[in-house]
PDB file of N, CA, C, O and CB in Angstrom:
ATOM      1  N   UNK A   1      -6.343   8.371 -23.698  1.00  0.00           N
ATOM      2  CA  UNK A   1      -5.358   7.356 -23.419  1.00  0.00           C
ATOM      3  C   UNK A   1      -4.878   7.494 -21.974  1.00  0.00           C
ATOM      4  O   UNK A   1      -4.458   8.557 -21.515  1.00  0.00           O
ATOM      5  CB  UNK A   1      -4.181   7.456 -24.404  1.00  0.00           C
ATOM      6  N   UNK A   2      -4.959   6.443 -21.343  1.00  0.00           N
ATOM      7  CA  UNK A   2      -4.615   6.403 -19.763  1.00  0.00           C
ATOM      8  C   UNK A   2      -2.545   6.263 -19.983  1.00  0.00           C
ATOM      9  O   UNK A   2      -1.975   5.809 -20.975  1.00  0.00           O
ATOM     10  CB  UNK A   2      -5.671   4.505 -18.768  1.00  0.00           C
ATOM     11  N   UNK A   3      -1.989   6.724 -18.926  1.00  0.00           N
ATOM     12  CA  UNK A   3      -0.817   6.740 -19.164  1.00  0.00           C
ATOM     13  C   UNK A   3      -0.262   6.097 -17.729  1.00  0.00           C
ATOM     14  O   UNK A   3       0.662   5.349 -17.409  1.00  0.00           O
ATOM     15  CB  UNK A   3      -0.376   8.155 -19.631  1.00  0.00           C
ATOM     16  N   UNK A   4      -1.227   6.730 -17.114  1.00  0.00           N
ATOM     17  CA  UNK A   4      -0.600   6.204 -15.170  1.00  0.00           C
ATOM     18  C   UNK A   4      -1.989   4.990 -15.000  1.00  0.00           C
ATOM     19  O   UNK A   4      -2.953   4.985 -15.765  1.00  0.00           O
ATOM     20  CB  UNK A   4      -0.815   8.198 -13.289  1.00  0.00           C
ATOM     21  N   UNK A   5      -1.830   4.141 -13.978  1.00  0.00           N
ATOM     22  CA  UNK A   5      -2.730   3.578 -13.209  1.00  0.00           C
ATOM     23  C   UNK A   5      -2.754   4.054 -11.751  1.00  0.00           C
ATOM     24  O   UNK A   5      -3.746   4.558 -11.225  1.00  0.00           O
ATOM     25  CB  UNK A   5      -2.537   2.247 -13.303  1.00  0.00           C
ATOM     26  N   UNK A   6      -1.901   3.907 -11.311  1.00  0.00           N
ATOM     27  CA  UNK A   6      -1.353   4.599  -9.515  1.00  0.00           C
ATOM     28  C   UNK A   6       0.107   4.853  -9.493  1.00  0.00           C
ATOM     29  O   UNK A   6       0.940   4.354 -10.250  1.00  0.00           O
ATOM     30  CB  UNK A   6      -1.575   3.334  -7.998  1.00  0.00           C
ATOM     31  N   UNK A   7       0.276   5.548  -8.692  1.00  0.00           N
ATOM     32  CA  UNK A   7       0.895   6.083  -8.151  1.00  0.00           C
ATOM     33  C   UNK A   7       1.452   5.824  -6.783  1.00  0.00           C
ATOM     34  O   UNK A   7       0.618   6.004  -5.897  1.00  0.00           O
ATOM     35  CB  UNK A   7       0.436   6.844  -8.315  1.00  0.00           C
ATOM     36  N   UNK A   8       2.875   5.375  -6.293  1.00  0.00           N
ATOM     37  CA  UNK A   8       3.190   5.063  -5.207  1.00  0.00           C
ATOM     38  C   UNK A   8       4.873   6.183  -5.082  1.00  0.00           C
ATOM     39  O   UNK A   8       5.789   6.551  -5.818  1.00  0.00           O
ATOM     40  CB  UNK A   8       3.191   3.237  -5.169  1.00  0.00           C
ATOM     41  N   UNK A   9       4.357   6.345  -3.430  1.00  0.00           N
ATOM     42  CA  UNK A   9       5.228   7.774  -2.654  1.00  0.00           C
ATOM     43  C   UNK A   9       6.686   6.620  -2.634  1.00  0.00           C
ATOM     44  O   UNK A   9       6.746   5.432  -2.318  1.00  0.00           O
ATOM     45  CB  UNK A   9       4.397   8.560  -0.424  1.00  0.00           C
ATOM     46  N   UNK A  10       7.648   7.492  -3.072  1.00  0.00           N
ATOM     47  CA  UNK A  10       8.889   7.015  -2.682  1.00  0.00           C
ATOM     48  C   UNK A  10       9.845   7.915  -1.342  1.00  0.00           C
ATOM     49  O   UNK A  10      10.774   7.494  -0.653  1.00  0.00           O
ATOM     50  CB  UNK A  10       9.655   7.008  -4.101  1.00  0.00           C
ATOM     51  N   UNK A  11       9.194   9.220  -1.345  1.00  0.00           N
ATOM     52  CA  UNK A  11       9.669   9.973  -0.526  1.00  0.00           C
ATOM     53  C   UNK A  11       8.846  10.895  -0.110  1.00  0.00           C
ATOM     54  O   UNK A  11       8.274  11.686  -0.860  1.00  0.00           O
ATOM     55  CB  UNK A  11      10.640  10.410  -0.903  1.00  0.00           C
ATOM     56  N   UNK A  12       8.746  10.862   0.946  1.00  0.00           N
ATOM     57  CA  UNK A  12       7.420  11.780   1.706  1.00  0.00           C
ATOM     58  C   UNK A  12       8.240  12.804   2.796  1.00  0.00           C
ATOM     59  O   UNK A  12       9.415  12.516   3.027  1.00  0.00           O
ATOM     60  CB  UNK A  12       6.094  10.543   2.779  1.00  0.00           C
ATOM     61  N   UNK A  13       7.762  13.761   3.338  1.00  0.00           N
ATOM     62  CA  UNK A  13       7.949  14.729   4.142  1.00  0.00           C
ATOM     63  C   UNK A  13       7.602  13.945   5.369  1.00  0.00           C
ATOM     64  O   UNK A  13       6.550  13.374   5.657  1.00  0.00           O
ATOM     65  CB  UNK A  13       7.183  15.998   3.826  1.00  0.00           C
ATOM     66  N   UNK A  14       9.093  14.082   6.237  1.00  0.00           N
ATOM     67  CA  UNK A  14       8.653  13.318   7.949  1.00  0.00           C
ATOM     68  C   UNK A  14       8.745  14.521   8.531  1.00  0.00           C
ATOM     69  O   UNK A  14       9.560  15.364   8.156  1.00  0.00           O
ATOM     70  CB  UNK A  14       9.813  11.994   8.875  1.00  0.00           C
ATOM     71  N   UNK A  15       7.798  14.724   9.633  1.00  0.00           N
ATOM     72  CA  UNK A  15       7.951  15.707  10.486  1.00  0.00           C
ATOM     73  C   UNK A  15       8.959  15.513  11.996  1.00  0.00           C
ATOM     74  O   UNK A  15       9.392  16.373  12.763  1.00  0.00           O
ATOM     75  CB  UNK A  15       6.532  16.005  10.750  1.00  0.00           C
ATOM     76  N   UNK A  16       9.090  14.047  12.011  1.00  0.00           N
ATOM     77  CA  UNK A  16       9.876  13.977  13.365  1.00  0.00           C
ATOM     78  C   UNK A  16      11.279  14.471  12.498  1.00  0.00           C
ATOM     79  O   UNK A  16      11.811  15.543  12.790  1.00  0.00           O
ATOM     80  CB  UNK A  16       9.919  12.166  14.319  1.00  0.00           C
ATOM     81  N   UNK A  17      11.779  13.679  11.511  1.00  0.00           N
ATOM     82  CA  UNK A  17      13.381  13.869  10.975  1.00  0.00           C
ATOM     83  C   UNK A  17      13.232  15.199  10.149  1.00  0.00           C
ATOM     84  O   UNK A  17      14.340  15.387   9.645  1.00  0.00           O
ATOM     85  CB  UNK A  17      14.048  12.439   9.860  1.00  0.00           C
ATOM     86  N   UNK A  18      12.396  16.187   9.784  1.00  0.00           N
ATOM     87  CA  UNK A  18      12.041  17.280   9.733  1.00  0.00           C
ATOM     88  C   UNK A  18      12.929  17.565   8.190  1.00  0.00           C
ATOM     89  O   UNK A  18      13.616  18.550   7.915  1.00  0.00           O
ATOM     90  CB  UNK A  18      12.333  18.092  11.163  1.00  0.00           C
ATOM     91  N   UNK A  19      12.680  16.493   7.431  1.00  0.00           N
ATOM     92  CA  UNK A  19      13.045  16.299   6.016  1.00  0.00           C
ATOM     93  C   UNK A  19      12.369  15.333   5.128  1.00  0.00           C
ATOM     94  O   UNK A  19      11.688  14.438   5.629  1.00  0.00           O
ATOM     95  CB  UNK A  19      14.315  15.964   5.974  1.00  0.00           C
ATOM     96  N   UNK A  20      12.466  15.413   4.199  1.00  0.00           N
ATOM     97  CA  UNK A  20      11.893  14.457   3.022  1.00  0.00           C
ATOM     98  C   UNK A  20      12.690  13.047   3.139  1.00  0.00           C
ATOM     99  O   UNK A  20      13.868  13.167   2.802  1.00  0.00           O
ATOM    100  CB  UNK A  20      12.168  15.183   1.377  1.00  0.00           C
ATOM    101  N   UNK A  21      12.367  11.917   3.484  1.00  0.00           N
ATOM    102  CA  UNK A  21      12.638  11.218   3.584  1.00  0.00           C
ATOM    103  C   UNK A  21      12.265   9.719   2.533  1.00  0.00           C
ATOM    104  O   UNK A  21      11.459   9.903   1.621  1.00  0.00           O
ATOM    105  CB  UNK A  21      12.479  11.488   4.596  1.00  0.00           C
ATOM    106  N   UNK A  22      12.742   8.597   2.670  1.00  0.00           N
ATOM    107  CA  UNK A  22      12.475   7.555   1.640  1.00  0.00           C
ATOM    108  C   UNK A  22      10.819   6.666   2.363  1.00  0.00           C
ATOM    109  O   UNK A  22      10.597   7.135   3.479  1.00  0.00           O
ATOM    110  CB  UNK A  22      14.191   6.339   1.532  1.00  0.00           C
ATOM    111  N   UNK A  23      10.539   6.384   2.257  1.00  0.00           N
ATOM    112  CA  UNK A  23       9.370   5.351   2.789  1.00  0.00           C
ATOM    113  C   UNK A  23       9.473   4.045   2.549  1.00  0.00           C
ATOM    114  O   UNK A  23      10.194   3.623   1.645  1.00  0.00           O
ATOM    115  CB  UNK A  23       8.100   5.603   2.269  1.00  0.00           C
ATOM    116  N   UNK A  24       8.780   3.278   3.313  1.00  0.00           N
ATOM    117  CA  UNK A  24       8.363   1.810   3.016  1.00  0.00           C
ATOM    118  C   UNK A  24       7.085   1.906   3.137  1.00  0.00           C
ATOM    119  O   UNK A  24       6.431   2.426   4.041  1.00  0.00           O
ATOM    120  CB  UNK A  24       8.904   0.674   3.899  1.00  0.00           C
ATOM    121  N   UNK A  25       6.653   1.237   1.921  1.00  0.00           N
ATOM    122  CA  UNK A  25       5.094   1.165   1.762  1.00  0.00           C
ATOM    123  C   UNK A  25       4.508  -0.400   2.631  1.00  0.00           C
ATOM    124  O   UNK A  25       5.169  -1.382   2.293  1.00  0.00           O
ATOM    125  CB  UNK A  25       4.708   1.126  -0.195  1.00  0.00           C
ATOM    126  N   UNK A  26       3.483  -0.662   3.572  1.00  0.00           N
ATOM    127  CA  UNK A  26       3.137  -1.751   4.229  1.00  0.00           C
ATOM    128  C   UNK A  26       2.232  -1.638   4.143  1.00  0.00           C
ATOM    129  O   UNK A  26       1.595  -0.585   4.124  1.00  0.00           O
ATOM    130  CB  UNK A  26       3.419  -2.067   5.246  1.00  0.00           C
ATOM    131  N   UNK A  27       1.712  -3.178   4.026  1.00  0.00           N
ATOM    132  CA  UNK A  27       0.261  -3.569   3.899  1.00  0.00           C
ATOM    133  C   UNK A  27      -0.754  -3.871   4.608  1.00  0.00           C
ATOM    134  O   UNK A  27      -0.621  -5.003   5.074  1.00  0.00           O
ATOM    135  CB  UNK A  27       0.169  -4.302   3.420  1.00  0.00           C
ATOM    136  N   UNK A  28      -1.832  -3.310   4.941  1.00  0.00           N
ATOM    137  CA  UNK A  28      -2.515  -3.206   6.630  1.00  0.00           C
ATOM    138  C   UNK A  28      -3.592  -3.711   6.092  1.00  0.00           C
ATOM    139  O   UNK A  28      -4.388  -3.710   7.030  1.00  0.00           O
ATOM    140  CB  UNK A  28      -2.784  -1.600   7.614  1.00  0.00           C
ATOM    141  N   UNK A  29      -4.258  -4.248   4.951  1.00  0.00           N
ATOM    142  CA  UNK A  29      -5.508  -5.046   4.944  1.00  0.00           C
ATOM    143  C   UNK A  29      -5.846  -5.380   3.539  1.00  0.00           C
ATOM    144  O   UNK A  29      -5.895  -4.713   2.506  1.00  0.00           O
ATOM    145  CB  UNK A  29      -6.687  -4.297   5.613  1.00  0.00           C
ATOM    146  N   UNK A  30      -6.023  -6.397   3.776  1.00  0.00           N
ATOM    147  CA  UNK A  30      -6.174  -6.731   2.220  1.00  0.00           C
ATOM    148  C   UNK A  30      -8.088  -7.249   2.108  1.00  0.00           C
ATOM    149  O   UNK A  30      -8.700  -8.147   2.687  1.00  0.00           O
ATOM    150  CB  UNK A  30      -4.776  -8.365   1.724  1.00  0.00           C
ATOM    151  N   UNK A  31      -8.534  -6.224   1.118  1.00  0.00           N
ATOM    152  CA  UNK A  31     -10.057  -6.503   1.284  1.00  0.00           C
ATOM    153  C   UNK A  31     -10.556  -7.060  -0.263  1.00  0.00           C
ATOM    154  O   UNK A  31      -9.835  -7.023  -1.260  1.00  0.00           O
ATOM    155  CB  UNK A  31     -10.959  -4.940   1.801  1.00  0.00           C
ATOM    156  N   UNK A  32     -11.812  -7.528  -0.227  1.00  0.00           N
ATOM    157  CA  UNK A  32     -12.279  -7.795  -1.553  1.00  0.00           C
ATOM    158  C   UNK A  32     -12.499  -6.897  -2.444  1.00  0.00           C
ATOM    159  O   UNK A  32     -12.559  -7.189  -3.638  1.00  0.00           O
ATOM    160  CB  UNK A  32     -13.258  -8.360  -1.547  1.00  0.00           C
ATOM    161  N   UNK A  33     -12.661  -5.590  -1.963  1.00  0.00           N
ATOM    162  CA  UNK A  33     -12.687  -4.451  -2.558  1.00  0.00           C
ATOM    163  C   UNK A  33     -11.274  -3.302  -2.896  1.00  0.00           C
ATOM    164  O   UNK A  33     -11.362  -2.176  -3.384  1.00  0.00           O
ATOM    165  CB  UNK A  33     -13.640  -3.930  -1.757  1.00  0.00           C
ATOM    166  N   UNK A  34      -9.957  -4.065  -2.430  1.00  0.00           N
ATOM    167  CA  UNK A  34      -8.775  -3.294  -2.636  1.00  0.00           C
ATOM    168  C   UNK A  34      -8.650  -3.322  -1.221  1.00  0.00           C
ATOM    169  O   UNK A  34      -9.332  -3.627  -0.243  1.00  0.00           O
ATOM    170  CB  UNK A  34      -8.802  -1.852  -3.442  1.00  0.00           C
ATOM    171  N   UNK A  35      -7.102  -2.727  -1.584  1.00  0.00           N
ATOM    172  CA  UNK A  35      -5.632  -3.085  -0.435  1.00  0.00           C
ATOM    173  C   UNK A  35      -5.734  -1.584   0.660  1.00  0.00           C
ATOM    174  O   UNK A  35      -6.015  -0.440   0.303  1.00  0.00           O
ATOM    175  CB  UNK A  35      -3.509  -3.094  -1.638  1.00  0.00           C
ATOM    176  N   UNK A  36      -5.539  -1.871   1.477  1.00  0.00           N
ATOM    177  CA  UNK A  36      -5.274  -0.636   2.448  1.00  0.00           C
ATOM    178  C   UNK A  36      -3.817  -0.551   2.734  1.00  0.00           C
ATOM    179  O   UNK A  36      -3.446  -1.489   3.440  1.00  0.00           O
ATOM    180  CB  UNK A  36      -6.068  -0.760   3.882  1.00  0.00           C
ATOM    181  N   UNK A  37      -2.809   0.345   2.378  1.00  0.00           N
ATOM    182  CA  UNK A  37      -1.603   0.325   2.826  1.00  0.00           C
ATOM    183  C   UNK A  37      -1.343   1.917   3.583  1.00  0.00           C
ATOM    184  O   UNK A  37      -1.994   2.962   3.571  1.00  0.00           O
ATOM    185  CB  UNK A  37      -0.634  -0.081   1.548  1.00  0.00           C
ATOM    186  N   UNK A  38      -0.155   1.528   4.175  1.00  0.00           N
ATOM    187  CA  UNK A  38       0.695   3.252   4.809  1.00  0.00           C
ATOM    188  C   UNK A  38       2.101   3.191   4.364  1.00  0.00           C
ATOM    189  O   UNK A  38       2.802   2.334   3.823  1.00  0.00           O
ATOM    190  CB  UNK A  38       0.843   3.524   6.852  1.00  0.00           C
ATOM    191  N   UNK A  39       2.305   4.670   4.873  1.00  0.00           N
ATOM    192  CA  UNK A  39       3.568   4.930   4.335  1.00  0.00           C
ATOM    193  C   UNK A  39       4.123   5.027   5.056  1.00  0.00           C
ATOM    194  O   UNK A  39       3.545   5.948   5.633  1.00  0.00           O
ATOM    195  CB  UNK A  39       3.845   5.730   3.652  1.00  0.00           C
ATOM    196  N   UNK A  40       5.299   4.703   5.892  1.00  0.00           N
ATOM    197  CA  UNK A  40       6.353   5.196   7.091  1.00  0.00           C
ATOM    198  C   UNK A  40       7.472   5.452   6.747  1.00  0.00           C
ATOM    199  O   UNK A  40       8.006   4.924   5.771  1.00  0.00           O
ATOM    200  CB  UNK A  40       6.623   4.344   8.122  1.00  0.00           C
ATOM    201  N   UNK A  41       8.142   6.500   7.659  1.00  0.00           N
ATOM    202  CA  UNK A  41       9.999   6.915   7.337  1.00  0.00           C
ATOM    203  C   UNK A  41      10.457   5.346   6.858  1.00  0.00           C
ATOM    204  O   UNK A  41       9.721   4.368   6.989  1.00  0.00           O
ATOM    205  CB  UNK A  41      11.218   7.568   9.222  1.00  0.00           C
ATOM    206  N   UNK A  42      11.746   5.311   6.310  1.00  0.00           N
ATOM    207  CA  UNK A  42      12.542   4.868   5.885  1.00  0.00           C
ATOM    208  C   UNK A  42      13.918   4.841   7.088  1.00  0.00           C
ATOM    209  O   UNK A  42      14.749   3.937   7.181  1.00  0.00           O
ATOM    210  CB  UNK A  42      12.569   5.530   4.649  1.00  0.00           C
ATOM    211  N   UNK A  43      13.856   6.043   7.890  1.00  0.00           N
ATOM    212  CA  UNK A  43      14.665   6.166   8.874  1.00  0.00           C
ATOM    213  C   UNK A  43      13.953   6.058  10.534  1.00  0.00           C
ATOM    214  O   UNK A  43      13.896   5.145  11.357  1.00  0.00           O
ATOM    215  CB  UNK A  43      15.329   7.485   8.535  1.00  0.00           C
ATOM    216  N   UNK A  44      13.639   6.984  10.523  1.00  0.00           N
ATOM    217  CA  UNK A  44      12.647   6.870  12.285  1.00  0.00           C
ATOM    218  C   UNK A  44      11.211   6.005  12.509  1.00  0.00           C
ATOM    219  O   UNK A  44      10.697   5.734  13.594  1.00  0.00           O
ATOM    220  CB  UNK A  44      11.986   8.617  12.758  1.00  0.00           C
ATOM    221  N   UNK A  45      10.712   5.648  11.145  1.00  0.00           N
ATOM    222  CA  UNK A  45       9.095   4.321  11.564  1.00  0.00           C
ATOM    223  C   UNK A  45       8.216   5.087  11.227  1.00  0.00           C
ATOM    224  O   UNK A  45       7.295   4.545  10.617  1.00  0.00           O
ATOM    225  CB  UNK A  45       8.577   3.685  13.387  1.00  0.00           C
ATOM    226  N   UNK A  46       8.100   6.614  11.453  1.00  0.00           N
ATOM    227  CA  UNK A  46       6.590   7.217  11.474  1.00  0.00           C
ATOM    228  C   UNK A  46       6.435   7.022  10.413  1.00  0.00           C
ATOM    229  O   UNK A  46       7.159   6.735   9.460  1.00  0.00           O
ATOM    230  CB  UNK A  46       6.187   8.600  11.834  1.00  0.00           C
ATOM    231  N   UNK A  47       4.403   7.351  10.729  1.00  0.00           N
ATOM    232  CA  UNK A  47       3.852   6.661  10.125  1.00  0.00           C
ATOM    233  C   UNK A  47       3.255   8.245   8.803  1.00  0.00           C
ATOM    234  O   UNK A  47       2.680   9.192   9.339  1.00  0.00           O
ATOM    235  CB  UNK A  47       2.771   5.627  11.245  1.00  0.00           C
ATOM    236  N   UNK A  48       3.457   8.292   7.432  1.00  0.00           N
ATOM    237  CA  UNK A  48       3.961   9.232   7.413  1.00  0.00           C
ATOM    238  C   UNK A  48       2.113   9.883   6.194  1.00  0.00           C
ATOM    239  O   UNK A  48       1.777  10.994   5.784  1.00  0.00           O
ATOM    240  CB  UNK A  48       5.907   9.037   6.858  1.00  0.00           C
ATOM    241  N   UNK A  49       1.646   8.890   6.106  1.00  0.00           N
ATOM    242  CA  UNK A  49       0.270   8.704   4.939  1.00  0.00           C
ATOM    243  C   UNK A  49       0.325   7.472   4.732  1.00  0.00           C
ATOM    244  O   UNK A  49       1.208   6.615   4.785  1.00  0.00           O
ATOM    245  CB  UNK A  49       0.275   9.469   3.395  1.00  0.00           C
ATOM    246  N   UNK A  50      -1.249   7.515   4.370  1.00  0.00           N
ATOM    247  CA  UNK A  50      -1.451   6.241   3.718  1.00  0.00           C
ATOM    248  C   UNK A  50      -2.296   6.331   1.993  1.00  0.00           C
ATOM    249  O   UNK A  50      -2.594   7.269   1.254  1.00  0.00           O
ATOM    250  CB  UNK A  50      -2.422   5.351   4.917  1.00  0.00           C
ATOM    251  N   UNK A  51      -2.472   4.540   1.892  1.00  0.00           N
ATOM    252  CA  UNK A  51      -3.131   4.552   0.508  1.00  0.00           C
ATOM    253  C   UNK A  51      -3.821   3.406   0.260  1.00  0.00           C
ATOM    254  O   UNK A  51      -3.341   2.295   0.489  1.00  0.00           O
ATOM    255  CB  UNK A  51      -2.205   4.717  -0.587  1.00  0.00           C
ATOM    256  N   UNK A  52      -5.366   3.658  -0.381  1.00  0.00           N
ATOM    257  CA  UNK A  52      -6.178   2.801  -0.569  1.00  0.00           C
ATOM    258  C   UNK A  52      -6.204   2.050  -2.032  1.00  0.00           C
ATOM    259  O   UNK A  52      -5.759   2.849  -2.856  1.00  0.00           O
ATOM    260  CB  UNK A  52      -7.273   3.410  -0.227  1.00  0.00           C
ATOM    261  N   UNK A  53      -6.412   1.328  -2.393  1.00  0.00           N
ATOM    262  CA  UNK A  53      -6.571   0.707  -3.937  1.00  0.00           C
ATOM    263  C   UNK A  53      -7.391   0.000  -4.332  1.00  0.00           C
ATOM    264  O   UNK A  53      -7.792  -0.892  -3.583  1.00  0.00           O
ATOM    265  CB  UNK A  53      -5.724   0.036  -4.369  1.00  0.00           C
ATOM    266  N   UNK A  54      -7.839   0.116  -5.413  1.00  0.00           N
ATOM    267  CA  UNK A  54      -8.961  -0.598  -5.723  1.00  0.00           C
ATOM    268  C   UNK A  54      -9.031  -2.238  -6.469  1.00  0.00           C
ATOM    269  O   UNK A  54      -9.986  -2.940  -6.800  1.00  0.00           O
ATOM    270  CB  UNK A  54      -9.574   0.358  -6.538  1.00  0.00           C
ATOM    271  N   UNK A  55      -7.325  -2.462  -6.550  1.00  0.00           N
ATOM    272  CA  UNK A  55      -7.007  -3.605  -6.905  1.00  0.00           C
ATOM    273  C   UNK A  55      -7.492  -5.152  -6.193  1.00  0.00           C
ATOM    274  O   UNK A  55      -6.804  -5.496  -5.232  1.00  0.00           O
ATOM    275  CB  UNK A  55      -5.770  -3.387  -6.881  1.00  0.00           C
ATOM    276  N   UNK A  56      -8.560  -6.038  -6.582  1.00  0.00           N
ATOM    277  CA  UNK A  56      -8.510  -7.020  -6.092  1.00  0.00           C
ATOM    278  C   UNK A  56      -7.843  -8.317  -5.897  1.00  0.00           C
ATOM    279  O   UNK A  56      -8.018  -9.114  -4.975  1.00  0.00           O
ATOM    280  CB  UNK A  56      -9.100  -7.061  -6.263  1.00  0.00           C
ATOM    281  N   UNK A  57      -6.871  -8.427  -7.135  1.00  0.00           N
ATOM    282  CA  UNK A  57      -6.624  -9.334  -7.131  1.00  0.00           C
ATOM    283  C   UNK A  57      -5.502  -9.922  -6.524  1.00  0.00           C
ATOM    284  O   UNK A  57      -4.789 -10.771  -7.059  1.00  0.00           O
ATOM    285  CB  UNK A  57      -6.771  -9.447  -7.967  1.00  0.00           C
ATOM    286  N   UNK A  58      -5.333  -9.383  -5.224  1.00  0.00           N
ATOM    287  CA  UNK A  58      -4.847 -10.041  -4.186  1.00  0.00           C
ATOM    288  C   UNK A  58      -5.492 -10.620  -3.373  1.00  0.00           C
ATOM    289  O   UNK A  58      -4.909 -11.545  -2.808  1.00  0.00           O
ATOM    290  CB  UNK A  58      -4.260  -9.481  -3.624  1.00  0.00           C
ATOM    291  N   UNK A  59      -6.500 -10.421  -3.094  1.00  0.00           N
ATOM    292  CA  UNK A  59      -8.198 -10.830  -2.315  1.00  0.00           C
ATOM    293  C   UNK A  59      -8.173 -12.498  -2.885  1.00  0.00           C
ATOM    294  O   UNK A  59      -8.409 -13.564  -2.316  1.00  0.00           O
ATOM    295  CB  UNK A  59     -10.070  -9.607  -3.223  1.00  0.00           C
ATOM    296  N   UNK A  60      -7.742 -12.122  -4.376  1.00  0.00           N
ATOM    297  CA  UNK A  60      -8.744 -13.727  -4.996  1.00  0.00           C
ATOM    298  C   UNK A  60      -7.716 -14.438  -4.996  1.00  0.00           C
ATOM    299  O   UNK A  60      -8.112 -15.600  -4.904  1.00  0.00           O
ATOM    300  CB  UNK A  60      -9.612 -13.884  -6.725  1.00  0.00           C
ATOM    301  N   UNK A  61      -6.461 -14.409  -5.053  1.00  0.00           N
ATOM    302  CA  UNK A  61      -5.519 -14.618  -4.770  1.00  0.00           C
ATOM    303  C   UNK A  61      -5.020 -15.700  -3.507  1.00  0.00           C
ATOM    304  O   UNK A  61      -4.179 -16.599  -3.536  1.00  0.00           O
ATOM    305  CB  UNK A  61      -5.279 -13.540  -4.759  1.00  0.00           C
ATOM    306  N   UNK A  62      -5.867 -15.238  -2.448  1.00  0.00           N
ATOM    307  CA  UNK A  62      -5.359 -15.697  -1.331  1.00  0.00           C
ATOM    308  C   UNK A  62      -6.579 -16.518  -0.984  1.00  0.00           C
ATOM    309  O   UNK A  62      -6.558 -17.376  -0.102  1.00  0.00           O
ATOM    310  CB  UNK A  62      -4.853 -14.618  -0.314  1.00  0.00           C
ATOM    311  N   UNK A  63      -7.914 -16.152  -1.894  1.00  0.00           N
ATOM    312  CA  UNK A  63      -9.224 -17.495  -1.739  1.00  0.00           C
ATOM    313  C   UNK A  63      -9.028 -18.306  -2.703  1.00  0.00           C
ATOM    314  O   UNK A  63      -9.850 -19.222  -2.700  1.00  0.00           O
ATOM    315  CB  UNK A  63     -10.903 -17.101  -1.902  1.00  0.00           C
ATOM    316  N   UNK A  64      -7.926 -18.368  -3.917  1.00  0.00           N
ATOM    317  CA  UNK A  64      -7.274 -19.418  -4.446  1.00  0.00           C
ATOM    318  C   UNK A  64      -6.506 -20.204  -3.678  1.00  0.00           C
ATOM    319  O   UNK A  64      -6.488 -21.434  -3.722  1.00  0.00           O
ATOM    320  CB  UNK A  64      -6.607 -19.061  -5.333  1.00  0.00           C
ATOM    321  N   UNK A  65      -5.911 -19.559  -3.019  1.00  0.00           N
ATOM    322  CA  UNK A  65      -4.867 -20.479  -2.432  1.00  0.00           C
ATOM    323  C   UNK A  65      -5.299 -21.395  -0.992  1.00  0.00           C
ATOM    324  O   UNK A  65      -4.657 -22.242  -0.371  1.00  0.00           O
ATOM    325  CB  UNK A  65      -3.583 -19.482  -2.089  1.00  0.00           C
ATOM    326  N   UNK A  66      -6.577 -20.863  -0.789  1.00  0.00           N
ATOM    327  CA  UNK A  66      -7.155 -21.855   0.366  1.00  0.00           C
ATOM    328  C   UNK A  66      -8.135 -22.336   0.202  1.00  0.00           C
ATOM    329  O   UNK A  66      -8.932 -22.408   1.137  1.00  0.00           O
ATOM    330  CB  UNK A  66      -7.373 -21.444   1.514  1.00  0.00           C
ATOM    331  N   UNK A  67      -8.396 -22.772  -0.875  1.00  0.00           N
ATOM    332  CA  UNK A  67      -9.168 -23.345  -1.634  1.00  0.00           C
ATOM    333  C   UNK A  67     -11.011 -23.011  -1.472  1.00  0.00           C
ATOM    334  O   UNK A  67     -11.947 -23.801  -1.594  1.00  0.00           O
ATOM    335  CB  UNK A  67      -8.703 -24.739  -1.386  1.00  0.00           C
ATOM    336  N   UNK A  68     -11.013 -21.579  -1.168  1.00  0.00           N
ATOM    337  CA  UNK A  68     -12.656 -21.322  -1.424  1.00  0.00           C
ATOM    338  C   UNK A  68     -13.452 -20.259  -1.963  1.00  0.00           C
ATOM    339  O   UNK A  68     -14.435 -19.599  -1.626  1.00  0.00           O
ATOM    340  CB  UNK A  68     -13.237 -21.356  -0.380  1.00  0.00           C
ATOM    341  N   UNK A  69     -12.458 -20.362  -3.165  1.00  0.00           N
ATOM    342  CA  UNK A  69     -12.497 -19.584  -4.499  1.00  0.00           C
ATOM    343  C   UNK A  69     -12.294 -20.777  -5.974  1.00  0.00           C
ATOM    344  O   UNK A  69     -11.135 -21.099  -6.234  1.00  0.00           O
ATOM    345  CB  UNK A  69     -11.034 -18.305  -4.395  1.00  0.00           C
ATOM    346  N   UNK A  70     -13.063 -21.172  -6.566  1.00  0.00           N
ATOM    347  CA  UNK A  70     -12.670 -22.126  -7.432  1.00  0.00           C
ATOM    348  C   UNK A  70     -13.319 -21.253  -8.767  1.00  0.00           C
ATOM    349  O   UNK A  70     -14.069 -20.279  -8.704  1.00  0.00           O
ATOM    350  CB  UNK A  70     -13.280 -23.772  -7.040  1.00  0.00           C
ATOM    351  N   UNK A  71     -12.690 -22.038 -10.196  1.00  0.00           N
ATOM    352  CA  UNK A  71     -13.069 -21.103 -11.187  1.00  0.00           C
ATOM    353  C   UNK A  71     -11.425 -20.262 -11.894  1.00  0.00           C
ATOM    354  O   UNK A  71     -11.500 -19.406 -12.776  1.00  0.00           O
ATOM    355  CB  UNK A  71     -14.274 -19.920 -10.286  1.00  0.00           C
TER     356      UNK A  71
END
């Protein structure tokens, strides 16, 4: 029985503020094959990890909406 699917960082270790800090997760590419995102402070921007996914259906999503994805 699966219990998790993914996993997303709410608080990561910054080395500039030299504490565990909150993050904002941002989205740097959205592919047919899953999302590329990073993680940055919550306070100072750095950029702190990132994370790949294998989720598409944001891909088809956005060839729905411009019409060259039909079906």
């Amino acid at each position: 029985m699966k219990q998790y699917e993914a996993f997303d960082a709410t608080e990561l270790y910054c080395p500039r503020c030299r504490t565990a800090r909150p993050v904002h997760r941002r989205l740097l590419l959205v592919l047919p094959t899953g999302n590329r995102s990073e993680y940055r402070c919550a306070v100072c921007g750095e950029v702190l990890g990132g994370k790949s996914d294998t989720d598409s259906s944001e891909y088809r999503e956005i060839l729905q909406r411009s019409g060259r994805l039909t079906g």
